[in-house]
C-alpha positions in Angstrom: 33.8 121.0 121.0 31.1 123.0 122.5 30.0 125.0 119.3 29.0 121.4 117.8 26.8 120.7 120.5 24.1 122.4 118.4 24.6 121.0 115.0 25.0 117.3 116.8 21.5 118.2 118.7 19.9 119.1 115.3 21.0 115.8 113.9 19.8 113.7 117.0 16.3 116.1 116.2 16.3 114.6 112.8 16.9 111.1 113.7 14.1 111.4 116.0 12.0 112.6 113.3 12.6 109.4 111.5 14.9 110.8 108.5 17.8 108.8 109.6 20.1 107.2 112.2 22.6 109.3 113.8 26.0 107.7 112.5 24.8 105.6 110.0 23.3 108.0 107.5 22.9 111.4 109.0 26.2 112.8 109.6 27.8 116.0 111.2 31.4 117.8 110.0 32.0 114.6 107.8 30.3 112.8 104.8 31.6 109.4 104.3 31.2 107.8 100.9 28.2 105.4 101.8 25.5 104.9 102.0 24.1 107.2 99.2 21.1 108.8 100.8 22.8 110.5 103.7 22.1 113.7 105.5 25.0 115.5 107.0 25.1 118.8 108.9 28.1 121.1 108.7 28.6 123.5 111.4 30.1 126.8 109.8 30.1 128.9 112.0 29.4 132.8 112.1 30.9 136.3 112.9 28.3 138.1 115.1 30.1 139.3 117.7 27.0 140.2 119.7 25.9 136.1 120.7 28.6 133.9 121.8 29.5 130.7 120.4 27.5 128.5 121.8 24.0 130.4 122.2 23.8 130.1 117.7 25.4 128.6 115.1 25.0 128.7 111.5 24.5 125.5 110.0 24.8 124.1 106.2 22.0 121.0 106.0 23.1 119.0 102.9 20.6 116.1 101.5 22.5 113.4 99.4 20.6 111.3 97.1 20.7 109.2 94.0 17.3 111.1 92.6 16.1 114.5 91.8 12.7 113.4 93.3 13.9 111.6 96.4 16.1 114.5 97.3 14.0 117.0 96.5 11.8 115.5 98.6 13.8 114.8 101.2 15.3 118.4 101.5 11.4 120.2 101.9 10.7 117.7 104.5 13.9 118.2 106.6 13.6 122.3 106.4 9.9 121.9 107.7 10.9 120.0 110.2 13.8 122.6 111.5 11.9 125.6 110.5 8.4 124.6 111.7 9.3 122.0 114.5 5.8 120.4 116.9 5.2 123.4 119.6 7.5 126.1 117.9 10.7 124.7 119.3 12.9 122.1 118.6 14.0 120.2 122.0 16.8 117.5 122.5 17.2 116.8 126.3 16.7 120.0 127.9 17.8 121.7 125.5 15.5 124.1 122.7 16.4 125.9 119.5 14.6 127.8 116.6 15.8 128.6 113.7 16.2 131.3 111.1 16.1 130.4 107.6 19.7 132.3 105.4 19.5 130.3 102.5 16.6 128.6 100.7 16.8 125.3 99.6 18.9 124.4 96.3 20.5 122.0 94.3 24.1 122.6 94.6 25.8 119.9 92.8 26.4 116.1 91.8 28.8 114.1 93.4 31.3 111.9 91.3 29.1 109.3 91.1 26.2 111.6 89.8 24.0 111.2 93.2 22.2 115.3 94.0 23.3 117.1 96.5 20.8 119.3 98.0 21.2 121.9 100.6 20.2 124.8 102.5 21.4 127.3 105.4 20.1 128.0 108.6 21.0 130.2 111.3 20.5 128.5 115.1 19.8 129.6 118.4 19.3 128.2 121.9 16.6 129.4 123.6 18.0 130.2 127.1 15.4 131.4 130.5 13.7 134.5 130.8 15.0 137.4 132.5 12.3 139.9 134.4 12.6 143.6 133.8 10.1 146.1 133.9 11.4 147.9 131.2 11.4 145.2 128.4 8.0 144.3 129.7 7.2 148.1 129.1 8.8 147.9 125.5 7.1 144.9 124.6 4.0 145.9 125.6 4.4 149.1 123.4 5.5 147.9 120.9 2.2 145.3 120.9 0.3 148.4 120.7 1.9 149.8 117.6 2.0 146.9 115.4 -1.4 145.2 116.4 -3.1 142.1 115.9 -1.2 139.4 114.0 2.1 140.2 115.1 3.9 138.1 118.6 5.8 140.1 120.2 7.6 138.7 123.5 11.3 139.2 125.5 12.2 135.5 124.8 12.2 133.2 121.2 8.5 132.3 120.5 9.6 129.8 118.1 9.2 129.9 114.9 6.1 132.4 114.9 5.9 134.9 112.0 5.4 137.5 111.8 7.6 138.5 115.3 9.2 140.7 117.7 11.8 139.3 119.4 13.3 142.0 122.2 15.8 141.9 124.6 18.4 143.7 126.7 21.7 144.3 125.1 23.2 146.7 127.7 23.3 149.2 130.5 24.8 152.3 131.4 24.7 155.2 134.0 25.6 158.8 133.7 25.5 162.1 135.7 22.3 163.4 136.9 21.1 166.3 139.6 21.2 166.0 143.0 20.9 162.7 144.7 20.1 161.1 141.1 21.7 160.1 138.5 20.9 158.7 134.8 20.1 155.2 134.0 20.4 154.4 130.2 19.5 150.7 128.8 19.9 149.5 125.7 17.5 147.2 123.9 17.9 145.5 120.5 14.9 143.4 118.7 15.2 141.3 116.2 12.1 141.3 113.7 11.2 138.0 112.2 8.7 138.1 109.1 6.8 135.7 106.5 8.4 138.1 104.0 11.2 140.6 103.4 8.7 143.5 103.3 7.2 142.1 106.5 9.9 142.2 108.8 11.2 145.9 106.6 7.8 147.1 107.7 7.7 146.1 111.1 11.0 147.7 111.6 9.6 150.9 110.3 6.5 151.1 111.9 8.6 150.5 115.2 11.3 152.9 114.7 9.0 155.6 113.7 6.8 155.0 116.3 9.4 155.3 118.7 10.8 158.9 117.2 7.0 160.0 117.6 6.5 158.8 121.1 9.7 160.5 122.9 8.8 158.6 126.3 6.8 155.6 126.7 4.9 154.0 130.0 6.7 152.5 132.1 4.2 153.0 135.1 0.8 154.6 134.4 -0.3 155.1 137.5 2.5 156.4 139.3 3.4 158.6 136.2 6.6 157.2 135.4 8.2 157.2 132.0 11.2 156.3 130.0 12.6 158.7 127.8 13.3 157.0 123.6 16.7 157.8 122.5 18.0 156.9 119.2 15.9 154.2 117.7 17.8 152.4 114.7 16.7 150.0 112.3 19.2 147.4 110.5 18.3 145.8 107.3 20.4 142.8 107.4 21.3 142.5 103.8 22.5 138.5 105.0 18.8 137.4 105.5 15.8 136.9 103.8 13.1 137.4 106.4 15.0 139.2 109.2 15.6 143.2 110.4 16.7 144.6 113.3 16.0 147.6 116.0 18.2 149.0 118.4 17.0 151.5 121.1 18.1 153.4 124.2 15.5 154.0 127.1 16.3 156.3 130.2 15.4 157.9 133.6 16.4 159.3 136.3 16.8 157.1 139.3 17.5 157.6 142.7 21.2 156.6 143.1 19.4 154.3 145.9 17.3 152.7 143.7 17.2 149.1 143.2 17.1 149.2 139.1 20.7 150.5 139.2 23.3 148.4 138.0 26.6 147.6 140.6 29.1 149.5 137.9 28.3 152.2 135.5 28.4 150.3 132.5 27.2 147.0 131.2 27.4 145.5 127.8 26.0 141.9 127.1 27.3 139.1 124.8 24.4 138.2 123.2 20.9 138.4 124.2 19.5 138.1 127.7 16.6 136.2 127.4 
């Protein structure tokens, strides 16, 4: 199936990194008996409707051994590696992920035959290509402004960098406008990645309020051009440890010539475009 592409490239990562070999001890959707140190990955799915299947997946990571101190061992190591992979990405083929940590790691339970079974929860997404729009390049740079040194802010997954702003273009809309123009409104939603709950409830904050205060930001200093902020919302997603979200509306008039208009009058992405 395509939605276990992910959860058998993050197996394939950790066989790579030389915690297993895929099929004989590192396992994914099934955990034969033997041997007794095994990793196996279940793939468990998820309800957001805003990212299709295949672009994220939430994944349960599960360590079994037959000691406290080898599992607990083992289970650090292999969350370092997902969460803090060489160059801020994990890659398999042409393929790249990161990942956002849901659950930390635990011990669970013991098996029948007493070996530990340690596990945690991760939430992964593919890292897709870049779309260009002046707009989000106009957001992010903004929104670099407000928060300041120490923050990475960008328009596509900078790995696992914290503390981050993640933003991207969730939709698009026209309405009425005078004369030979008419109203562009897009839709932009970022999702706010810190070391800490109050990090990423903070940069949320300073974002949104920033936002209210500002009423238009640049979009073209020299020419004078500007977007108008409607509606900034923050989301403190009560399923995450280290993760908030913003939602915002920018608009201007455009000519109804204009090449930043959309085909149809309305526009509303699955998922992110990155």
């Amino acid at each position: 199936m395509a939605t276990t592409i992910i959860a058998t490239d993050i197996a394939e990562y950790l066989a790579a990194k030389r915690e297993g070999t895929f099929g004989t001890n590192i396992f994914v959707d099934l955990q034969p008996d033997k041997p007794d140190e095994a990793i196996t990955i279940f793939d468990i799915g998820g309800t957001d409707p805003r990212e299709p299947p295949e672009m994220w997946r939430q994944l349960y990571i599960q360590v079994r051994c037959k000691t406290h101190s080898t599992g607990y061992e083992k289970i650090w190591r292999v969350l370092n590696y997902v969460l803090c992979p060489t160059g801020g990405l994990i890659t398999v083929g042409s393929n790249s992920y990161t990942a956002q940590l849901e659950e930390i790691p635990s011990i669970y339970d013991r098996d029948q035959t007493k070996r530990y079974l340690f596990g945690f929860r991760v939430t992964v997404y593919k890292v897709s290509g870049t779309i260009t729009d002046t707009w989000l390049n106009a957001l992010v740079d903004w929104t670099e402004t407000v928060l300041g040194i120490g923050w990475t802010v960008a328009s596509v997954w900078p790995g696992n960098l914290r503390p981050s702003v993640i933003w991207s273009l969730s939709g698009i809309q026209t309405s009425d406008g005078r004369g030979s123009t008419i109203r562009l409104h897009k839709k932009f939603t970022a999702n706010i990645l810190g070391n800490t709950p109050n990090d990423s409830m903070s940069g949320a904050v300073s974002i949104v309020s920033g936002l209210k205060a500002a009423i238009k930001i640049v979009l073209d200093d020299e020419n004078k051009r500007y977007l108008t902020v409607e509606d900034p919302r923050a989301d403190f997603q009560g399923n995450s440890l280290t993760k908030s979200q913003v939602t915002v509306t920018l608009s201007r008039s455009v000519k109804q010539v204009s090449g930043e208009l959309p085909l149809i009058n309305g526009v509303t992405t699955m998922g992110n475009i990155e």
